[in-house]
Structures are given as structure tokens and as C-alpha cells.
C-alpha positions as CSV (number, residue, x, y, z in Angstrom):
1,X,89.3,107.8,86.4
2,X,92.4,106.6,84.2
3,X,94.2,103.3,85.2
4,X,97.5,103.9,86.1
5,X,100.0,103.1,84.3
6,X,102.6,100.6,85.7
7,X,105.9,100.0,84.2
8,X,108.0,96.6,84.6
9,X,111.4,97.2,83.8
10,X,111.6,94.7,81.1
11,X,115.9,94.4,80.5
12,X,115.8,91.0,82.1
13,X,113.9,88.9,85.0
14,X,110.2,88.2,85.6
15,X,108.3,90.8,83.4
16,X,105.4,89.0,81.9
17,X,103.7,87.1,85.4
18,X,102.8,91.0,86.7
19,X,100.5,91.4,84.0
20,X,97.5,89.9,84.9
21,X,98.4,91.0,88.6
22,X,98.4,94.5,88.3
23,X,95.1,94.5,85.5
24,X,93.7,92.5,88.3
25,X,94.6,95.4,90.7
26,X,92.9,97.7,88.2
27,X,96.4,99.0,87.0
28,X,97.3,99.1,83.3
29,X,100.6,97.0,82.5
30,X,103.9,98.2,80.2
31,X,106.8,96.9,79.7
32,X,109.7,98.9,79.5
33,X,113.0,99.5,78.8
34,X,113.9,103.1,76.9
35,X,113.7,106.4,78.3
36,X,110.6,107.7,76.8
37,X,108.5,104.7,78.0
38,X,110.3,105.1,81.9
39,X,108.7,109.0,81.6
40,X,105.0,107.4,80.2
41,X,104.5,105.5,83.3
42,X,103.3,106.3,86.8
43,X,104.8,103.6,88.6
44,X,107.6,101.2,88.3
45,X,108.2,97.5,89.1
46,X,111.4,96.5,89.3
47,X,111.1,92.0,88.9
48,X,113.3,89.3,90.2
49,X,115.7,88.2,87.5
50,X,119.5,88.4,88.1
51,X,120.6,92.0,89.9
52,X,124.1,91.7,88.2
53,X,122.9,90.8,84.7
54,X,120.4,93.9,85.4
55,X,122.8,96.8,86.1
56,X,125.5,95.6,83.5
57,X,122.3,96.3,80.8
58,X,121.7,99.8,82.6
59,X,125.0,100.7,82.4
60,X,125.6,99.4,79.0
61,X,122.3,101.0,77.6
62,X,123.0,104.7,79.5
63,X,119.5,104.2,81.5
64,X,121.0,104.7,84.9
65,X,120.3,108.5,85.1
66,X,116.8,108.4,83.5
67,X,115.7,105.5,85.9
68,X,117.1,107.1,89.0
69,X,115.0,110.8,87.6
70,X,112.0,108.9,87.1
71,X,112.5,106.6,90.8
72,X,112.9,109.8,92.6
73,X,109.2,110.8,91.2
74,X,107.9,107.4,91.4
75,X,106.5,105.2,93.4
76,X,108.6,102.1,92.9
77,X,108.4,98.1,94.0
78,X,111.5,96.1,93.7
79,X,111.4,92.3,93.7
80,X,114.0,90.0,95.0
81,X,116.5,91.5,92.4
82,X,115.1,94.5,92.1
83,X,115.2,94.7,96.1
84,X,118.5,94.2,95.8
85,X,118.5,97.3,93.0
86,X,116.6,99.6,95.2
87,X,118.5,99.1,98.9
88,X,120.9,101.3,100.0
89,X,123.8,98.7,100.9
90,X,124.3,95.2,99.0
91,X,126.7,92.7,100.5
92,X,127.3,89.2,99.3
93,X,128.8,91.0,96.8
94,X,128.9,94.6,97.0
95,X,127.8,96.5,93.9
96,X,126.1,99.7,93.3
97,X,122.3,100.4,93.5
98,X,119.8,103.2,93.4
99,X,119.5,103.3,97.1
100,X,115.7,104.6,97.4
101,X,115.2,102.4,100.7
102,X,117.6,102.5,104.0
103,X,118.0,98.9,104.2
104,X,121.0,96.6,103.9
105,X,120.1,93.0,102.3
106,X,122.8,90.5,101.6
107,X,122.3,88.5,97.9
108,X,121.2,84.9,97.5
109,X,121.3,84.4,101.5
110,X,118.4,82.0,101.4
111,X,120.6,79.7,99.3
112,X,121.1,78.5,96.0
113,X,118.5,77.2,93.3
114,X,117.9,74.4,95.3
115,X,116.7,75.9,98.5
116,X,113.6,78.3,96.8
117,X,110.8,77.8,98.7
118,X,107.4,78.7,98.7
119,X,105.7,79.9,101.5
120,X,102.4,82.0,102.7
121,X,103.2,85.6,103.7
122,X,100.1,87.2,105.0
123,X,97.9,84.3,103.9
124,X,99.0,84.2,100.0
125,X,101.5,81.8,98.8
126,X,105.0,83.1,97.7
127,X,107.9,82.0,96.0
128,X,111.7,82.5,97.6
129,X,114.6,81.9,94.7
130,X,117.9,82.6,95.4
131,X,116.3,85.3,97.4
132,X,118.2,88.1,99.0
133,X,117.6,88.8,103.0
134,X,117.1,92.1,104.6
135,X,119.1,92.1,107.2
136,X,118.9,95.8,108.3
137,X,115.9,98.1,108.2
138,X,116.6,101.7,108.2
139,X,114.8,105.0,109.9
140,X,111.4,105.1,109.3
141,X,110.8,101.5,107.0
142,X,107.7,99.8,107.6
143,X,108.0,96.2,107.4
144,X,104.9,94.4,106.3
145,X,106.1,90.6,106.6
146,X,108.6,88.6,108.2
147,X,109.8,84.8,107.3
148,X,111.8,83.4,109.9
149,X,112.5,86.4,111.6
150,X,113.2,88.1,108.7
151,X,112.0,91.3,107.3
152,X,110.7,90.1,103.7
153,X,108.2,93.1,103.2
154,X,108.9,96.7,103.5
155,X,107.6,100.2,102.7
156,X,108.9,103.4,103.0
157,X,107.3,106.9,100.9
158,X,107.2,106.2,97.2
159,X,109.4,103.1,98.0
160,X,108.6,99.0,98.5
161,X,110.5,96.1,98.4
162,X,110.0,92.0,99.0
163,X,112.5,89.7,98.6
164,X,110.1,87.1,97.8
165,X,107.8,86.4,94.3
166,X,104.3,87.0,94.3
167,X,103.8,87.0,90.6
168,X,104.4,83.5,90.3
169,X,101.2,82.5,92.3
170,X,98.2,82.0,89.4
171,X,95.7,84.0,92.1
172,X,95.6,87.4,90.7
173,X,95.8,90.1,92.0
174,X,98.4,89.0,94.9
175,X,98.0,91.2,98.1
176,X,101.0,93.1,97.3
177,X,100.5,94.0,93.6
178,X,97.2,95.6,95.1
179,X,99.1,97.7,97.5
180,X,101.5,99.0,94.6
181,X,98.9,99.9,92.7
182,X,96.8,101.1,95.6
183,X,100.5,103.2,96.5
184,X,100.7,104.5,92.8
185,X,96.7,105.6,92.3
186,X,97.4,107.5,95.5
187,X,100.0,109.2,94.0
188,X,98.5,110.0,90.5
């Protein structure tokens, strides 16, 4: 059976650290960033990194429409920023996202720079920086985790999100690289 395929959106952010996850998960790791590679993949992951920074190079390189095409096919798993790309409202500021999940998350709420954190979340050590917080949870959205009352983990269809890091921990693969991949073999 072929390894699938999993795509990091690779414009800005944490790329590199999900290798040796998701190989560890018995996925195959790309980075991308054109069109053509967005279509090669079966799966996409969309890393922490700065969610502003992120659209502006969307925008700027006319990826919007391909990324939404191939999102709406695809599992996807956005990380801290890319939670923050894939909600359905952003506060803290505003500003426009893909919204494939019914949740509301408000930018940077655990604090600036200074406050990341790590912590466990379901027994494997995490990373929070200038971490967004969920603080609504639509219809039908599984929430896998919590920290301090907080929904950091959820699921919906095709669709997952954490507000944490779990590609910074050197134990590969983390418990929720092997769910994405487990979530995109499923689907393959």
C-alpha cells in the first residue's frame, strides 16, 4: 500500500520539524507551496508560523483558490497559525480564513513570546507560542484535548486543528501526527 502523501504548506512557519513525524507515522512528507504540488498530495498540514505573514503570501502568490479546491477534498490539520487559517471566526484581530472548522479562536490569547509553555496533552509534551485559544466549538466538533479548560484539540470530517506544537517534541511520531495520517490513509 502507497504512503500517503502529506503536504506542509511551506510559505512560512514550522515546515521542516513534521518531517520525521509524519515518516514516523508511515506518511511520506512534501513541502509545498505551488499549485501543482497542493494537487500531488493527499493531505495537508497547515504549521504554526505567523497567520498574517501566511495569508499576505497567499494572496500575493494567487494560491487562495487552489488551497481552498484542494482543502475541500482534503483532509487538513492546522497548527496554532494554521488553526487560526482553518476556523471559521478569528478575533484579536479579525481577518479572513478558509473556515473548514465551526470554531471561533481569538489570536495570541495565551500571551506573548514570553508566556509559551510547554505542557503534556494526552501524555506527550507540547509546545504553546503565542498560541491562539478556541473559545467556541461549533456543531458537531470533537474536541480531543483541553488545557485549562480550553479546547486545544479538535476534529471535525476531513478537518483538525490544535493550537498547540507537537512537532517541536524530538519523540516522533507525536500522537497527533499519527491521527492525521491515520485520518488521511482513511481517506486515500
Amino acid at each position: 500500500m502507497k504512503k500517503p502523501l502529506i503536504g506542509v504548506l511551506a510559505l512560512q512557519g514550522a515546515v521542516q520539524p513534521h518531517k520525521p513525524h509524519i515518516e514516523a507515522a508511515g506518511g511520506e512528507f512534501r513541502a509545498v507551496k505551488t499549485p501543482v504540488q497542493f494537487d500531488e498530495v493527499d493531505g495537508f498540514i497547515l504549521p504554526g508560523g505567523e497567520s498574517t505573514t501566511m495569508l499576505k503570501l497567499i494572496d500575493n502568490f494567487g494560491l487562495w483558490d487552489s488551497l481552498a479546491r484542494n482543502f475541500a477534498e482534503k483532509p487538513v490539520w492546522g497548527i496554532c497559525a494554521g488553526c487560526i487559517l482553518i476556523a471559521e471566526k478569528v478575533s484579536n484581530p479579525a481577518q479572513k480564513s478558509f473556515g473548514l472548522l465551526p470554531i471561533s479562536v481569538e489570536r495570541n490569547a495565551y500571551g506573548r513570546q514570553l508566556e509559551s509553555h510547554q505542557v503534556e496533552i494526552t501524555g506527550y509534551p507540547v509546545s504553546f507560542i503565542r498560541a491562539p485559544v478556541i473559545t467556541n466549538t461549533g456543531e458537531g466538533v470533537e474536541v480531543l484535548a483541553t488545557h485549562d479548560g480550553d479546547p486545544v484539540w479538535v476534529k471535525k470530517g476531513q478537518a483538525m486543528a490544535s493550537t498547540f506544537h507537537a512537532e517541536l517534541t524530538l519523540d516522533f511520531p507525536s500522537p497527533m501526527h499519527r491521527a492525521f495520517v491515520e485520518m488521511v490513509k482513511k481517506r486515500a
